[in-house]
PyMOL Python script that loads the backbone (N, CA, C, O; Angstrom):
from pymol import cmd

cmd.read_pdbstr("""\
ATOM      1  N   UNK A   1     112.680  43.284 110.817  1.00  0.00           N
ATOM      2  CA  UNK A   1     111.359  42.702 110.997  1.00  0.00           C
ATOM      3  C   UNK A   1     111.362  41.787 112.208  1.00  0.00           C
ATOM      4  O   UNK A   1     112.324  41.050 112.427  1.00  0.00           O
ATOM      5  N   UNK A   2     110.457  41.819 112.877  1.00  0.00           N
ATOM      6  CA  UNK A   2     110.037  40.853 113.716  1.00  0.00           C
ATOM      7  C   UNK A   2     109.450  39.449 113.346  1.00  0.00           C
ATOM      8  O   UNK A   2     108.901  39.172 112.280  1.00  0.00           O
ATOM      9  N   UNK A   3     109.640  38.684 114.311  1.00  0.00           N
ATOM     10  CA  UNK A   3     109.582  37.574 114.161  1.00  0.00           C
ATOM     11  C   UNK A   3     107.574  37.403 113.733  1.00  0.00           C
ATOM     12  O   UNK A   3     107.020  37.012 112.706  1.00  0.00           O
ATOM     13  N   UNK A   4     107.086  37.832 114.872  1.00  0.00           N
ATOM     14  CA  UNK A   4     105.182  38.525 114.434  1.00  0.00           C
ATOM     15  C   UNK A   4     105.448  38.477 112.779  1.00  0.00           C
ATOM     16  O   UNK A   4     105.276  37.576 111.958  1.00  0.00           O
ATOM     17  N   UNK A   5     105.944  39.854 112.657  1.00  0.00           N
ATOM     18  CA  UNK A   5     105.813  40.717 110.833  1.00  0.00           C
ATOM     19  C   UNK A   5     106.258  39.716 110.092  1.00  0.00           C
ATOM     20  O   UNK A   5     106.092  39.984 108.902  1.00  0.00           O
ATOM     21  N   UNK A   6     106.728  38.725 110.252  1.00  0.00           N
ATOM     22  CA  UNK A   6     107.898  37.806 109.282  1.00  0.00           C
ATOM     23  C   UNK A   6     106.583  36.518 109.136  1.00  0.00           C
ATOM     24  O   UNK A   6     106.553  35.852 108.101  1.00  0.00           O
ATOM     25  N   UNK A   7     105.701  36.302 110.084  1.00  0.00           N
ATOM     26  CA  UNK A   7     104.856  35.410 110.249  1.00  0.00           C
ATOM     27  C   UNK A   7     103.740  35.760 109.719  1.00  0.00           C
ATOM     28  O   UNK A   7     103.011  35.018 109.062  1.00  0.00           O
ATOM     29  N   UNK A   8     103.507  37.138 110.027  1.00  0.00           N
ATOM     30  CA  UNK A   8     102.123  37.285 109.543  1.00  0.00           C
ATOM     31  C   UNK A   8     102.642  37.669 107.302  1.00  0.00           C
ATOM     32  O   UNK A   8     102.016  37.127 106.391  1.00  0.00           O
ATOM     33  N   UNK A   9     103.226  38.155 107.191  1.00  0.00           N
ATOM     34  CA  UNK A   9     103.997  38.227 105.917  1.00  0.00           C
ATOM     35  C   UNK A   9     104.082  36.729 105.185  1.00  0.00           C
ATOM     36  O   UNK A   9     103.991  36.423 103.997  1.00  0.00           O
ATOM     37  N   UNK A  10     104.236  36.147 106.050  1.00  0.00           N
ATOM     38  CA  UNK A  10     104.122  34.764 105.060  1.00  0.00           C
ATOM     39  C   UNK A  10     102.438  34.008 105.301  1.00  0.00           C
ATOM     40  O   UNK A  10     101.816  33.321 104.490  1.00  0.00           O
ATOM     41  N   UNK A  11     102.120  34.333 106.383  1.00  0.00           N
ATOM     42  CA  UNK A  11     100.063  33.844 105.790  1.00  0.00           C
ATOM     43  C   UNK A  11      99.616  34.768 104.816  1.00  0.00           C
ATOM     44  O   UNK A  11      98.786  34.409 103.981  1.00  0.00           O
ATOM     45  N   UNK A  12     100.136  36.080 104.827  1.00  0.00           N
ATOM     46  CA  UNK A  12      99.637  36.982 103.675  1.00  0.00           C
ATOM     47  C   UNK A  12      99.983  36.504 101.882  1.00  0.00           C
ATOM     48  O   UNK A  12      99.332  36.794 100.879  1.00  0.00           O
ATOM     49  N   UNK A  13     101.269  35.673 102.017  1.00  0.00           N
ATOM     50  CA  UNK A  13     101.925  35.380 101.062  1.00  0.00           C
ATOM     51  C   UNK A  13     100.860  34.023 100.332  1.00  0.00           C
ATOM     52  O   UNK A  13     100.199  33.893  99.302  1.00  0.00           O
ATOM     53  N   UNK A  14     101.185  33.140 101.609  1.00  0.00           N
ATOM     54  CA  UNK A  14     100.286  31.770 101.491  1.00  0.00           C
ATOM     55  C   UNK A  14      98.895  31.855 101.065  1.00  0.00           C
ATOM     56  O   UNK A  14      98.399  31.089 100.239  1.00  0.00           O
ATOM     57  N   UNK A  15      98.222  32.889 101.701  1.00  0.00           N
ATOM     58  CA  UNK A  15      96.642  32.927 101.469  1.00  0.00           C
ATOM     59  C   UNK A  15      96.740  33.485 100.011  1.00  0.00           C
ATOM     60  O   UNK A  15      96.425  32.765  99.063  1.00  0.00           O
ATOM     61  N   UNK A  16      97.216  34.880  99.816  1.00  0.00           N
ATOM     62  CA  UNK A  16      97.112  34.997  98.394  1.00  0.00           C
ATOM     63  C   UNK A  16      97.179  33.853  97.812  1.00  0.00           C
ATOM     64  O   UNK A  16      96.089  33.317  97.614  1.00  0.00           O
ATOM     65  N   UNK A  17      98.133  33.279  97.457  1.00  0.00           N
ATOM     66  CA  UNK A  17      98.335  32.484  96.298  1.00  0.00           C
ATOM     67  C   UNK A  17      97.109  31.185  96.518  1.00  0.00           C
ATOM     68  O   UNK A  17      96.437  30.839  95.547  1.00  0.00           O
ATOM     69  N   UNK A  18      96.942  30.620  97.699  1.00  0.00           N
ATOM     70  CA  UNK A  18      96.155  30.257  97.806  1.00  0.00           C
ATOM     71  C   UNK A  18      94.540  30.711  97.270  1.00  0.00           C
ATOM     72  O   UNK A  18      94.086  29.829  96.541  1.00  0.00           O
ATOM     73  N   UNK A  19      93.765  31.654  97.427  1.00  0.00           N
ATOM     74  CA  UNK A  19      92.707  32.620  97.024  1.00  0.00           C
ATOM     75  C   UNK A  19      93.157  32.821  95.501  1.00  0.00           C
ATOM     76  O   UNK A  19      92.301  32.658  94.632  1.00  0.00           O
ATOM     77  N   UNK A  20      94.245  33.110  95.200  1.00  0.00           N
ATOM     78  CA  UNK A  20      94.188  33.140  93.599  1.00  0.00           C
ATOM     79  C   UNK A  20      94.351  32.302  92.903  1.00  0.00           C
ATOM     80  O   UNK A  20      94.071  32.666  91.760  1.00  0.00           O
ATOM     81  N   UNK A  21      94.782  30.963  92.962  1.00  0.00           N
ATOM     82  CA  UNK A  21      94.237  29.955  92.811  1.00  0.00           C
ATOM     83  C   UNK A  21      92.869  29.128  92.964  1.00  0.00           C
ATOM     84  O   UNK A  21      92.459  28.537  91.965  1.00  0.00           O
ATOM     85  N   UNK A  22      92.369  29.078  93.789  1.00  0.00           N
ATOM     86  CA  UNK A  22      90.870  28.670  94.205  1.00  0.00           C
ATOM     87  C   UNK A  22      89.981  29.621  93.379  1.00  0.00           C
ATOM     88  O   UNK A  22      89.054  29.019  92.837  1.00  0.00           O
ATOM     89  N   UNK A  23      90.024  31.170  93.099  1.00  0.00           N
ATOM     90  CA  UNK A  23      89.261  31.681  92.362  1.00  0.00           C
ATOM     91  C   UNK A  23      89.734  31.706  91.108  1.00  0.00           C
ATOM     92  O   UNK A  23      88.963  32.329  90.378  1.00  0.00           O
ATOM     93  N   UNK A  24      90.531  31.354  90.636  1.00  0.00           N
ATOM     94  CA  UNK A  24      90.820  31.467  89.479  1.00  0.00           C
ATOM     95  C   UNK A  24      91.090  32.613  88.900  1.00  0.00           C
ATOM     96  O   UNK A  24      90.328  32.904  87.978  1.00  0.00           O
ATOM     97  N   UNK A  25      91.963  33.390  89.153  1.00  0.00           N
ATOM     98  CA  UNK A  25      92.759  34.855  88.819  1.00  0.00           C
ATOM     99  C   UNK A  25      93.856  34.516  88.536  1.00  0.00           C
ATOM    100  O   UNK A  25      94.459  33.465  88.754  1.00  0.00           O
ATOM    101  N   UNK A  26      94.271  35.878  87.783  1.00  0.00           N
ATOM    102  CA  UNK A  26      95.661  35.594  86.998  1.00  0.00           C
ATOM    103  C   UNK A  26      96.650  36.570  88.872  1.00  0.00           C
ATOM    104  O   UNK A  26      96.154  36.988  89.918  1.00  0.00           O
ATOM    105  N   UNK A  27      97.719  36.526  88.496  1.00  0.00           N
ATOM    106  CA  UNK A  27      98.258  36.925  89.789  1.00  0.00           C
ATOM    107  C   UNK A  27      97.895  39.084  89.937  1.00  0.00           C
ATOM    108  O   UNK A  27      98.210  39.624  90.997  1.00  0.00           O
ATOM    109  N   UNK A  28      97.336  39.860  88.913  1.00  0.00           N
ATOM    110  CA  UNK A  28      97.182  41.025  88.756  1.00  0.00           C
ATOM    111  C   UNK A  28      95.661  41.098  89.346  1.00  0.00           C
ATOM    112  O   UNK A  28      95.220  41.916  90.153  1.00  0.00           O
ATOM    113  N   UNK A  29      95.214  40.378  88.928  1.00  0.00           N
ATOM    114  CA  UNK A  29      93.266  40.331  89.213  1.00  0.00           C
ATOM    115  C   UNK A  29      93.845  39.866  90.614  1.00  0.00           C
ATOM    116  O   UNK A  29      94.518  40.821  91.002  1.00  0.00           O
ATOM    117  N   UNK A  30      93.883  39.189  91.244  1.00  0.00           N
ATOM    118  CA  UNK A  30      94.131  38.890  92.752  1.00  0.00           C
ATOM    119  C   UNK A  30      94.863  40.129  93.508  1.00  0.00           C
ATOM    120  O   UNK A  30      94.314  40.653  94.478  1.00  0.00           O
ATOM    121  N   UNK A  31      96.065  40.556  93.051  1.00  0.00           N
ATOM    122  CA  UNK A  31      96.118  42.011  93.651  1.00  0.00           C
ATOM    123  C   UNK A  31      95.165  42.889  93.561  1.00  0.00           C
ATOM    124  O   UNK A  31      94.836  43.470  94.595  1.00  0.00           O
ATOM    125  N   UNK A  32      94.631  43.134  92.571  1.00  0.00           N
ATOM    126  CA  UNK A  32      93.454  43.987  92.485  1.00  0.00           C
ATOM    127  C   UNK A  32      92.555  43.893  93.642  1.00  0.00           C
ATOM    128  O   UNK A  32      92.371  44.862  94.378  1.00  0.00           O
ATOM    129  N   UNK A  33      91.824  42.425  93.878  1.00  0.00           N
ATOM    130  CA  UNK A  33      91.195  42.386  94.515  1.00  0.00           C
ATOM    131  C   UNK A  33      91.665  42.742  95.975  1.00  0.00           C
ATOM    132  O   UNK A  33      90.832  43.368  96.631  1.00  0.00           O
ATOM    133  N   UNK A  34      92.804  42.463  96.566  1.00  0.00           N
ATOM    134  CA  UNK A  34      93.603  42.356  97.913  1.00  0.00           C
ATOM    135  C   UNK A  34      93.823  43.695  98.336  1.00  0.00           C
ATOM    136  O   UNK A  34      93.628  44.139  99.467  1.00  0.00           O
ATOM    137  N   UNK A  35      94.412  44.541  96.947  1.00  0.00           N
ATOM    138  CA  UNK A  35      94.360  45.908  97.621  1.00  0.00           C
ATOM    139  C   UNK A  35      93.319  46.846  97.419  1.00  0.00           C
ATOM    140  O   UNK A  35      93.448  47.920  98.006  1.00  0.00           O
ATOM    141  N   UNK A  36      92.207  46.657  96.639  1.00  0.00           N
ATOM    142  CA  UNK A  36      90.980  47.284  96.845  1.00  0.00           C
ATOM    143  C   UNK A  36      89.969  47.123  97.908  1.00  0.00           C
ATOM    144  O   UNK A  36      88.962  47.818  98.042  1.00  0.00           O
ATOM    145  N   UNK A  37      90.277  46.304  98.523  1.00  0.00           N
ATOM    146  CA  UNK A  37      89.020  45.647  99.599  1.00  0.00           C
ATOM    147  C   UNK A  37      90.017  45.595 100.836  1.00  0.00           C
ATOM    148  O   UNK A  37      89.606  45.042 101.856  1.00  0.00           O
ATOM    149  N   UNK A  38      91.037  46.023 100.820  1.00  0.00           N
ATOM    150  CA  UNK A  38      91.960  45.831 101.701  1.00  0.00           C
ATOM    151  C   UNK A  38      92.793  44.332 102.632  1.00  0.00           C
ATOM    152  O   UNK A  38      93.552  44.225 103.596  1.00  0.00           O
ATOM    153  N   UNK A  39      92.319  43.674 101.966  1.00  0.00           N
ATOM    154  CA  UNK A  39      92.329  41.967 102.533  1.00  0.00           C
ATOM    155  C   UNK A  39      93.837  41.570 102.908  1.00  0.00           C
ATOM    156  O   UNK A  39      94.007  40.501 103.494  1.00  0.00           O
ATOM    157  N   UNK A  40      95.064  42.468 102.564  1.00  0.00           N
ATOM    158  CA  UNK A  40      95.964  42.144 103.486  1.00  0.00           C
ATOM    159  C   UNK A  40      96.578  42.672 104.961  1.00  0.00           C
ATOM    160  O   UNK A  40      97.296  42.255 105.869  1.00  0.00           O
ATOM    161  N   UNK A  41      95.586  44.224 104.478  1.00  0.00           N
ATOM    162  CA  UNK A  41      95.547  44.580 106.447  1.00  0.00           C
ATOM    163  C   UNK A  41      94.057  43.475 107.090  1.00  0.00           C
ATOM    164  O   UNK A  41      93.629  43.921 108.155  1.00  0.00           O
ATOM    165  N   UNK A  42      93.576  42.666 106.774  1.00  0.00           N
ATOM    166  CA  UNK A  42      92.746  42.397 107.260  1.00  0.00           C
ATOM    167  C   UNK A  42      93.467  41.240 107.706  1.00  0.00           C
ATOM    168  O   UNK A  42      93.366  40.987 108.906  1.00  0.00           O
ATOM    169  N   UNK A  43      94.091  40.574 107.083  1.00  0.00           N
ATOM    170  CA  UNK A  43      94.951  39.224 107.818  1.00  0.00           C
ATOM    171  C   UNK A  43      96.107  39.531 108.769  1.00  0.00           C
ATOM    172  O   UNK A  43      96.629  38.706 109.519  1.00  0.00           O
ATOM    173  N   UNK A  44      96.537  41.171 108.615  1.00  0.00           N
ATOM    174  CA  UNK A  44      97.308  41.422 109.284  1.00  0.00           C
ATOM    175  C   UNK A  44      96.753  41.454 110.654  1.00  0.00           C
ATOM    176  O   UNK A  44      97.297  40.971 111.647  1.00  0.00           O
ATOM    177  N   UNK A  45      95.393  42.192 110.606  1.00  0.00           N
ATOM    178  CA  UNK A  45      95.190  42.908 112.036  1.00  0.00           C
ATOM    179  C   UNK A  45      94.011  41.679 112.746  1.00  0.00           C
ATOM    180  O   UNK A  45      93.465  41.851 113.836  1.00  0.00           O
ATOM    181  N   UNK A  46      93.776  40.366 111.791  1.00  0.00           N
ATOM    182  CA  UNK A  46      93.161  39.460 112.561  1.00  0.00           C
ATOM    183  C   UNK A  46      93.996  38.148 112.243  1.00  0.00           C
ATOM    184  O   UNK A  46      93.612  37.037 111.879  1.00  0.00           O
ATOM    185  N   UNK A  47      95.572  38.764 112.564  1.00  0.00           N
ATOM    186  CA  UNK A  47      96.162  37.099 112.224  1.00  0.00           C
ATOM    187  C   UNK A  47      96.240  36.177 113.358  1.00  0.00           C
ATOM    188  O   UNK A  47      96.382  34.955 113.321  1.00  0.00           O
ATOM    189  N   UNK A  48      96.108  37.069 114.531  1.00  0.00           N
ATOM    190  CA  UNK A  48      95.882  35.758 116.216  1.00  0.00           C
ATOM    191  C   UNK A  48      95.041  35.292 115.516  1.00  0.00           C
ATOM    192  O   UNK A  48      95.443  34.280 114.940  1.00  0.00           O
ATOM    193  N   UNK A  49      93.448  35.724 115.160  1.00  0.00           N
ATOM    194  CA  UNK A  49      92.437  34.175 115.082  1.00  0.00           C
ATOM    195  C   UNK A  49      92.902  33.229 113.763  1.00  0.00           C
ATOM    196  O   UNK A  49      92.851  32.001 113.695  1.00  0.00           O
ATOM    197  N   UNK A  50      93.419  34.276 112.630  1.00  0.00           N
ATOM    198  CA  UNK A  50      93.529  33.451 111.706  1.00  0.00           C
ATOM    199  C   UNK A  50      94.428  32.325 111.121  1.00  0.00           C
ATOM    200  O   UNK A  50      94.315  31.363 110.361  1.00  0.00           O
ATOM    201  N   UNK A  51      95.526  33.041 111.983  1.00  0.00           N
ATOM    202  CA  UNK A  51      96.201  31.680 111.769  1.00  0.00           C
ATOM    203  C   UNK A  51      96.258  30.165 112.359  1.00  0.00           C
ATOM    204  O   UNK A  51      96.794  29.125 111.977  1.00  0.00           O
ATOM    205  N   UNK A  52      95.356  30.576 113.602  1.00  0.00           N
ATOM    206  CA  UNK A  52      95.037  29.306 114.244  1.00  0.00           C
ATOM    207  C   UNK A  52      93.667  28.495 113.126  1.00  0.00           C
ATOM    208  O   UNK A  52      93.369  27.319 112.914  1.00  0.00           O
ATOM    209  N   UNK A  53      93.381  29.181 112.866  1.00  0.00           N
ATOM    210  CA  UNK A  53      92.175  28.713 111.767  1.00  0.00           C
ATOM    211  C   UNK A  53      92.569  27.520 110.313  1.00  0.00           C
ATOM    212  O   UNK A  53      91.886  26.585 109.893  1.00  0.00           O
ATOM    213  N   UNK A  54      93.742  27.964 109.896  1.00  0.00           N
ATOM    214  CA  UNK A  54      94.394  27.614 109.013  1.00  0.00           C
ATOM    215  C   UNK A  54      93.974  28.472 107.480  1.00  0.00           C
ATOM    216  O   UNK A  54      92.924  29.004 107.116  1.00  0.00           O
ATOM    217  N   UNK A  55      95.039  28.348 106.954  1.00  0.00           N
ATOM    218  CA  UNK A  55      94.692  29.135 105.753  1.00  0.00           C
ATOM    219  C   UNK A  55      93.806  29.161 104.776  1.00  0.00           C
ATOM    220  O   UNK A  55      93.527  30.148 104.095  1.00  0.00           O
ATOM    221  N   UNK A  56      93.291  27.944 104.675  1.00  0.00           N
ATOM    222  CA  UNK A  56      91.760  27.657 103.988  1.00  0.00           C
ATOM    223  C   UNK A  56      90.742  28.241 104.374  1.00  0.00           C
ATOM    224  O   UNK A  56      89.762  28.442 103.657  1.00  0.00           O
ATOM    225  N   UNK A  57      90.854  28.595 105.596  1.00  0.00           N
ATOM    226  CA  UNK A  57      89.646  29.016 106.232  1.00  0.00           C
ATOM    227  C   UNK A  57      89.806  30.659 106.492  1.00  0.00           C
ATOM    228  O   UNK A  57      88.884  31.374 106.885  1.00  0.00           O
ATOM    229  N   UNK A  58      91.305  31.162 106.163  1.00  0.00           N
ATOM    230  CA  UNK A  58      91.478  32.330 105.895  1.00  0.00           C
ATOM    231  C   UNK A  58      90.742  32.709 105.005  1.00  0.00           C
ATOM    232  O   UNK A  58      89.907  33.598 105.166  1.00  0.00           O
ATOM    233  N   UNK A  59      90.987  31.934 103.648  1.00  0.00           N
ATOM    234  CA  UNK A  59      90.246  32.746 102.307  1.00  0.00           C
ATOM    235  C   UNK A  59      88.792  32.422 102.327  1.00  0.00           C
ATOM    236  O   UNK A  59      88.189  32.990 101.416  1.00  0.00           O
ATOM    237  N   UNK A  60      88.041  31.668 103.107  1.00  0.00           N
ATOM    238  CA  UNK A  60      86.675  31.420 102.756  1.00  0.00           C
ATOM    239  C   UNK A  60      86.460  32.912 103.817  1.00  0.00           C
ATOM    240  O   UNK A  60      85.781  33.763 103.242  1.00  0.00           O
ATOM    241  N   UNK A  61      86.802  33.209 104.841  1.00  0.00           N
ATOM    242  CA  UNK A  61      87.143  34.692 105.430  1.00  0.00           C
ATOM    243  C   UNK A  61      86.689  35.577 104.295  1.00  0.00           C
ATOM    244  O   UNK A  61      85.591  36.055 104.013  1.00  0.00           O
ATOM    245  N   UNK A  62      87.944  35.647 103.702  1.00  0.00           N
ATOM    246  CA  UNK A  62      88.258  36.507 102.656  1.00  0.00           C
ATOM    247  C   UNK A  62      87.302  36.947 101.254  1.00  0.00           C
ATOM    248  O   UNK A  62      86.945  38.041 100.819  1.00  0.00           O
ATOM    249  N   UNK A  63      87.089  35.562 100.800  1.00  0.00           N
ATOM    250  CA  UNK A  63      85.565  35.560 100.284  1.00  0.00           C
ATOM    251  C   UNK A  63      84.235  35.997 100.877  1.00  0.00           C
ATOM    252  O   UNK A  63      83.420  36.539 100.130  1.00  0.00           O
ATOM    253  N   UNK A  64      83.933  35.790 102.248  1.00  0.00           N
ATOM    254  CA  UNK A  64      82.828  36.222 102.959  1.00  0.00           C
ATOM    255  C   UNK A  64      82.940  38.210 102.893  1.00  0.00           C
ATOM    256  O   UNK A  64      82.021  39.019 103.015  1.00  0.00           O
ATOM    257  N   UNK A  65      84.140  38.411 102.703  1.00  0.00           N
ATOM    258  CA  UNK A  65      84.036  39.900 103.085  1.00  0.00           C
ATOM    259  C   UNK A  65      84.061  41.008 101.583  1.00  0.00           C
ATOM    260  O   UNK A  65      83.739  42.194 101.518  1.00  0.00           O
ATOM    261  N   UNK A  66      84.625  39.985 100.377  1.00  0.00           N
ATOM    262  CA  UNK A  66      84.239  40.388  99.558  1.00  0.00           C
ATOM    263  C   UNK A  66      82.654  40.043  99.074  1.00  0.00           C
ATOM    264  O   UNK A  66      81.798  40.909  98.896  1.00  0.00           O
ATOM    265  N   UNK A  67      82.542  39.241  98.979  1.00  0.00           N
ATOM    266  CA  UNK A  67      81.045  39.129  99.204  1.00  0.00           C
ATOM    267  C   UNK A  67      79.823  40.231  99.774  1.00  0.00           C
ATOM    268  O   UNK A  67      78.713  40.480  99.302  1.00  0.00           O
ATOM    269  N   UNK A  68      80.499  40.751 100.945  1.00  0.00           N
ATOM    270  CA  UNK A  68      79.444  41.837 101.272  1.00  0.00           C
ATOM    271  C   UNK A  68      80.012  43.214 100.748  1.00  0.00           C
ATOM    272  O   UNK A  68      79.651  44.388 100.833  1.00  0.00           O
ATOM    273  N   UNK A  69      80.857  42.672 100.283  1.00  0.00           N
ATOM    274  CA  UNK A  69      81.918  43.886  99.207  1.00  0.00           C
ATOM    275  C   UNK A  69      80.502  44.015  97.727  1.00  0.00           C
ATOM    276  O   UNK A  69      80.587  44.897  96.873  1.00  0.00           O
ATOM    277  N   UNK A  70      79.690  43.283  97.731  1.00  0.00           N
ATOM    278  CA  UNK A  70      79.523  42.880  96.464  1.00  0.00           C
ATOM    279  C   UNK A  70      80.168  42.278  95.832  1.00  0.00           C
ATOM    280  O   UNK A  70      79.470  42.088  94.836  1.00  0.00           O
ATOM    281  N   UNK A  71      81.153  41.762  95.671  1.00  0.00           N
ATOM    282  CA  UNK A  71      82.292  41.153  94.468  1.00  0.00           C
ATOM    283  C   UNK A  71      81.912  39.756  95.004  1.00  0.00           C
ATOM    284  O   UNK A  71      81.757  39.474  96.193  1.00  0.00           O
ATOM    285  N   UNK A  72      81.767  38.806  93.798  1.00  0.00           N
ATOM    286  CA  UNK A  72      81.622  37.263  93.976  1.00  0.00           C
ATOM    287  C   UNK A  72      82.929  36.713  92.953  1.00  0.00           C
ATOM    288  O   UNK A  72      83.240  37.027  91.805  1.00  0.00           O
ATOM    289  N   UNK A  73      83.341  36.046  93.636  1.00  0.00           N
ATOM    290  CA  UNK A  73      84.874  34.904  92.938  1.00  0.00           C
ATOM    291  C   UNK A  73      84.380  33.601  92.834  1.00  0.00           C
ATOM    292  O   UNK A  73      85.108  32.694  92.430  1.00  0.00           O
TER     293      UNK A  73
END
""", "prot")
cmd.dss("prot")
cmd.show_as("cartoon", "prot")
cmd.util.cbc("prot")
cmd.orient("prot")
């Protein structure tokens, strides 16, 4: 792995747990949601902006896109 993959692998790590916490999911309902809506290629393939953003502002992201997903947390 690259040093990139090793970085973006741990905001993917951080935001989950982060997002499944804040919504209140057990750790299965939060996968659910991540790999149905796709939300960890989405941090993958916008982690330049997002990690400058900080991770809080990842999942309100993350929420905005389920949201037009239909799905509310």
């Amino acid at each position: 792995m690259t040093q990139r993959e090793i970085d973006i692998a741990d905001m993917q790590c951080w935001v989950f747990r982060l997002a499944q916490k804040k919504w209140n999911l057990s750790p299965s309902q939060c996968a659910d949601l991540f790999e149905n809506h796709r939300l960890l290629e989405y941090i993958s393939d916008c982690y330049d902006i997002l990690h400058v953003s900080g991770y809080q502002r990842a999942v309100e992201e993350l929420k905005e896109i389920l949201r037009v997903d239909g799905v509310e947390v």
